[in-house]
C-alpha positions in Angstrom: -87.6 -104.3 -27.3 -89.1 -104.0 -24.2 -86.1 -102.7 -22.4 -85.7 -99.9 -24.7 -89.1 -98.8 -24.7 -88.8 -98.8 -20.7 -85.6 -96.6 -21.2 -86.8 -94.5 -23.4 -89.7 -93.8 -21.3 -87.9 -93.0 -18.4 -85.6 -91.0 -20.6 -88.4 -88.9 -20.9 -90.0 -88.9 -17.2 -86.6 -87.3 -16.3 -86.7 -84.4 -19.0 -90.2 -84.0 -17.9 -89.1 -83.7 -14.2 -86.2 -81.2 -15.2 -88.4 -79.2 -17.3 -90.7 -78.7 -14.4 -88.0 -77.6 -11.5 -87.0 -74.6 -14.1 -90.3 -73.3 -13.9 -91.2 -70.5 -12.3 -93.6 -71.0 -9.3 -96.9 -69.7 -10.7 -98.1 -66.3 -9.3 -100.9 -66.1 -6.5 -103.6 -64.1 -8.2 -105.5 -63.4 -5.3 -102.7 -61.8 -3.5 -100.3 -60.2 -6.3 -100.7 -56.1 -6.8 -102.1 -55.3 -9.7 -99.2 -53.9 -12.2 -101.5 -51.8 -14.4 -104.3 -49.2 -14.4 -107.9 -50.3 -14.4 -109.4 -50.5 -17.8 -112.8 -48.7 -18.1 -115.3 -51.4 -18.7 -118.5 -53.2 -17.0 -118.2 -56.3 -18.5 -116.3 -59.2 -16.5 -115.4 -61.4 -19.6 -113.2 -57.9 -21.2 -111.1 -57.6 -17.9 -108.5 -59.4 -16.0 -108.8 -61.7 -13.2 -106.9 -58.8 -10.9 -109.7 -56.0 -12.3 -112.3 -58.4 -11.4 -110.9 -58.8 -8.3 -110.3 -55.6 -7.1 -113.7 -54.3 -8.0 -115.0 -56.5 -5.9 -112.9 -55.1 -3.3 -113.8 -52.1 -4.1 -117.7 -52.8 -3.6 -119.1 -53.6 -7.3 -120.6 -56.5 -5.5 -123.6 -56.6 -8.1 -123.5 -58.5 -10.8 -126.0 -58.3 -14.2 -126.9 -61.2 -15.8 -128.9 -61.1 -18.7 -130.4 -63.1 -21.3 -131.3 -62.5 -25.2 -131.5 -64.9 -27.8 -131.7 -65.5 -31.4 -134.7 -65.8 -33.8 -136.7 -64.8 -36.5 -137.1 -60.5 -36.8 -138.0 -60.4 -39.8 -136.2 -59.7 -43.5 -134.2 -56.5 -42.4 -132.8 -57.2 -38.9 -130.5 -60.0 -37.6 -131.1 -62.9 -35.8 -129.3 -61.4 -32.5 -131.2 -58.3 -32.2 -132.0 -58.8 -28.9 -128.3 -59.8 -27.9 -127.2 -56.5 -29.6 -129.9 -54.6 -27.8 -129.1 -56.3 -23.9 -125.0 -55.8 -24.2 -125.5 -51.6 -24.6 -128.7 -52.3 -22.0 -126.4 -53.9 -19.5 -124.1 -51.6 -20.0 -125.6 -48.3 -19.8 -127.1 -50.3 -16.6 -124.4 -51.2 -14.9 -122.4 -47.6 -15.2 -125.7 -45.9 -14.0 -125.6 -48.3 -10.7 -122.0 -47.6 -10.3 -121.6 -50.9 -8.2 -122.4 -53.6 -10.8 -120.7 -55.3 -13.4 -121.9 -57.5 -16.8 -122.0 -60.8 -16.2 -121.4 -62.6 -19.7 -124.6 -62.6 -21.9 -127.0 -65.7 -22.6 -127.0 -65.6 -25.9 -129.6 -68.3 -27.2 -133.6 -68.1 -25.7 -135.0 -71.5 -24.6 -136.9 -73.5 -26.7 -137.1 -76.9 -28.8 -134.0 -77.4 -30.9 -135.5 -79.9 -32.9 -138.6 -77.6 -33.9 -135.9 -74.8 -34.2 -136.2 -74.8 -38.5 -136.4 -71.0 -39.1 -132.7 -70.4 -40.2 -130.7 -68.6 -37.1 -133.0 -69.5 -34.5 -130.3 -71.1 -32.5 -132.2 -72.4 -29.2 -131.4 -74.3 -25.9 -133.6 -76.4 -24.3 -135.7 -75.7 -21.6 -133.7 -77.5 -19.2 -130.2 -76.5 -20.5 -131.0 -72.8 -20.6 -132.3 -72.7 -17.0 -129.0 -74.7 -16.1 -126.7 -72.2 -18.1 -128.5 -69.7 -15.8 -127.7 -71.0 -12.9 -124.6 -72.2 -13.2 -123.6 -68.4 -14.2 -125.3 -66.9 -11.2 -123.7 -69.6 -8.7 -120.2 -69.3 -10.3 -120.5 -65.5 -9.6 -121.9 -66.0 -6.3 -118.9 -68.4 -5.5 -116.1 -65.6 -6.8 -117.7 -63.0 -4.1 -120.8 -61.2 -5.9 -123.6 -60.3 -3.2 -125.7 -59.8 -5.1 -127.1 -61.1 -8.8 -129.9 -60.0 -11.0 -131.4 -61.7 -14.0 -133.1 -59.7 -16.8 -134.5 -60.5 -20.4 -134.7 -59.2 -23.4 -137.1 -61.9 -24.9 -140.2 -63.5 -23.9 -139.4 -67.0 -23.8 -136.4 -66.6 -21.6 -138.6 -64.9 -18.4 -139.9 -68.4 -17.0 -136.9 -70.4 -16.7 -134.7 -67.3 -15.3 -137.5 -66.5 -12.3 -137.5 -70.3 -11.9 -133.9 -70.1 -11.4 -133.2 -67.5 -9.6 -136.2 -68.8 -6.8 -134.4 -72.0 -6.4 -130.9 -70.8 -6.0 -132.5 -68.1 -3.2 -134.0 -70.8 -0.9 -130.9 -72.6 -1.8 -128.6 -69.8 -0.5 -130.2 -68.5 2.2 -127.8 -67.5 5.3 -124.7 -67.5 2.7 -125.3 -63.4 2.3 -126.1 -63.9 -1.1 -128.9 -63.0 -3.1 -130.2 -63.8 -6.5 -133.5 -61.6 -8.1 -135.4 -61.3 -11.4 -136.6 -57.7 -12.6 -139.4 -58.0 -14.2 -139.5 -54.0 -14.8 -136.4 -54.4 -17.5 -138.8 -56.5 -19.9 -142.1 -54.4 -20.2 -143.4 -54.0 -23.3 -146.4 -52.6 -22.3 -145.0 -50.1 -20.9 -142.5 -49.5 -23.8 -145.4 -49.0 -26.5 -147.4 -46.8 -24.2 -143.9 -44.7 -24.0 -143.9 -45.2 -27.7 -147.3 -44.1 -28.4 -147.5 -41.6 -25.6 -144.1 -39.8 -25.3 -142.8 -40.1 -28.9 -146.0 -39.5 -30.7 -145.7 -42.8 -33.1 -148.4 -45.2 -33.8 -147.4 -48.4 -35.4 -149.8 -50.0 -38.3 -148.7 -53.8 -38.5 -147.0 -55.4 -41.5 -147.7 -59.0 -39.9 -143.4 -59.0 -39.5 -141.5 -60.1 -36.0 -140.1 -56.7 -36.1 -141.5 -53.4 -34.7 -140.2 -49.6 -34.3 -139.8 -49.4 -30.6 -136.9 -52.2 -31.3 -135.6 -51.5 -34.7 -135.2 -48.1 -33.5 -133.1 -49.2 -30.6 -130.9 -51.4 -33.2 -130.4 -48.4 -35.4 -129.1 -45.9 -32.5 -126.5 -48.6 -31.0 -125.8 -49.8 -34.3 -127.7 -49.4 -38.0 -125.5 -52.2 -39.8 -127.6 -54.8 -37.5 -130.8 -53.0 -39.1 -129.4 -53.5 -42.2 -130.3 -49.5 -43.0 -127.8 -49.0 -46.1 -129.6 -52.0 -48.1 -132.6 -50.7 -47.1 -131.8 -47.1 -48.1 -130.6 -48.7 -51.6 -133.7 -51.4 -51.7 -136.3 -48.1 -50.6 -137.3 -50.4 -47.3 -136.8 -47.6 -44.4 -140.2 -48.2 -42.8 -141.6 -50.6 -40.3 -145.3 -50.7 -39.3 -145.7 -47.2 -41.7 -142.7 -45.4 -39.3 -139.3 -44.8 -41.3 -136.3 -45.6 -39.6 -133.8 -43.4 -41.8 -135.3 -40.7 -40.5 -133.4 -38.4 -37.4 -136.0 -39.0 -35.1 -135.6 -42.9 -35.6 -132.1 -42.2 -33.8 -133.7 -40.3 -31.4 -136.4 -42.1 -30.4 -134.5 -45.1 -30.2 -131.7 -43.8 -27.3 -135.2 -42.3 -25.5 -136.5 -46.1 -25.3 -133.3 -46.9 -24.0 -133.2 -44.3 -21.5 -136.6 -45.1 -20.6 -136.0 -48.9 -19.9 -132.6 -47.9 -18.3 -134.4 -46.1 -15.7 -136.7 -48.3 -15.3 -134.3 -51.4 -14.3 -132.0 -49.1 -12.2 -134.9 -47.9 -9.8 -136.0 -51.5 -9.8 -132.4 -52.7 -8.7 -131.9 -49.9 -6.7 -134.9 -50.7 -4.8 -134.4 -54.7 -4.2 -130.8 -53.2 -3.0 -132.6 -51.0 -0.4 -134.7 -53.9 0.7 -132.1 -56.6 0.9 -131.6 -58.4 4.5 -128.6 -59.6 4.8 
């Protein structure tokens, strides 16, 4: 018995060893031509390891890492709002800069998982989000970035996202890399005095997690999120007293955008200019 089970297993070492001489000798991916056109896109996870690799060649040294979450917005938009909001955010960003790429969203806030009971409030831990950060922004650093910049689209995540990005910058000083937060991207204040002042809208409170200078942006990038044909049916187009199905909605929402888009790029553009190297 135990000769045959020896013989059969070195029956199959040898057709494992065949097998593997008629293999092909695996590609170097850092030194093959690309065979193809780029595709147009920003974000690193939709392209190939050869269109990652020869945009950093070709300068898009920058990388945008940013960080949403999911959580209560009350009865007519979904839980992800804020990831819907930062991937056209990061976007729009990154093709205005012209040197940057998406880094991969981080798509759950921080928080206490086993407090987390309001249904799709997915969370991380304080710990494990600030990890997930890092562990991003070191990976990029390690494939060639020079340069990597955290932004939020939700409160909770702004602590642990400065916290790492100071610690991996003492950590990688003299390596010519450079980690920052942009505390410009997520300003509220500013957005409802751009709200108020700019597009003429005053918001009366409902007492809902849900407001029109951010339903607005959901319904411009996408009004399914916002859940506007129930609400059309149900007669629900209105948030703090401002209707949503209206044109202006639309509008107002891409201005927001446009507004906060400017507002990150100057602020990159800026630590760019000021970076020592």
């Amino acid at each position: 018995m135990i000769k045959t089970i020896v013989a059969v297993a070195l029956t199959m070492t040898a057709a494992l060893a065949q097998q593997g001489r008629g293999r092909a000798q695996r590609q170097d991916m850092a030194t093959l031509p690309r065979p193809i056109d780029m595709h147009d896109t920003v974000w690193i996870e939709d392209m190939t390891q050869l269109e990652v690799r020869d945009s950093l060649k070709a300068g898009k040294t920058t990388a945008l890492v940013f960080a949403g979450g999911m959580e209560d917005n009350g009865p007519y938009v979904t839980v992800s709002q804020h990831n819907l909001i930062v991937h056209a955010m990061c976007d729009s960003i990154a093709r205005k800069l012209a040197n940057a790429l998406c880094a991969p969203i981080i798509g759950m806030s921080p928080g206490f998982p086993d407090r987390s009971k309001n249904p799709g409030s997915v969370v991380l831990s304080q710990d494990t989000f600030k990890a997930v950060a890092a562990d991003i922004a070191t990976s990029l650093k390690t494939e060639g970035f020079l340069n990597i910049f955290f932004m939020v689209d939700h409160g909770a995540d702004a602590a642990p996202m400065q916290a790492a990005a100071k610690e991996l910058n003492e950590k990688w000083t003299g390596t010519g890399a450079s980690i920052y937060y942009v505390p410009e991207y997520y300003n509220y204040n500013e957005v409802e005095k751009f709200e108020h002042d700019v597009l003429g809208v005053t918001e009366k409170r409902e007492g809902f997690h849900d407001d029109y200078y951010t339903a607005s942006i959901s319904v411009a990038i996408d009004p399914v999120e916002a859940r506007m044909q129930e609400r059309i049916k149900a007669n629900k187009t209105t948030i703090n007293g401002v209707d949503l199905a209206l044109p202006k909605a639309v509008e107002d929402g891409k201005k927001i955008m446009a507004m906060r888009q400017e507002a990150a790029v100057n602020a990159i553009r800026k630590l760019l200019s000021g970076a020592q190297r």
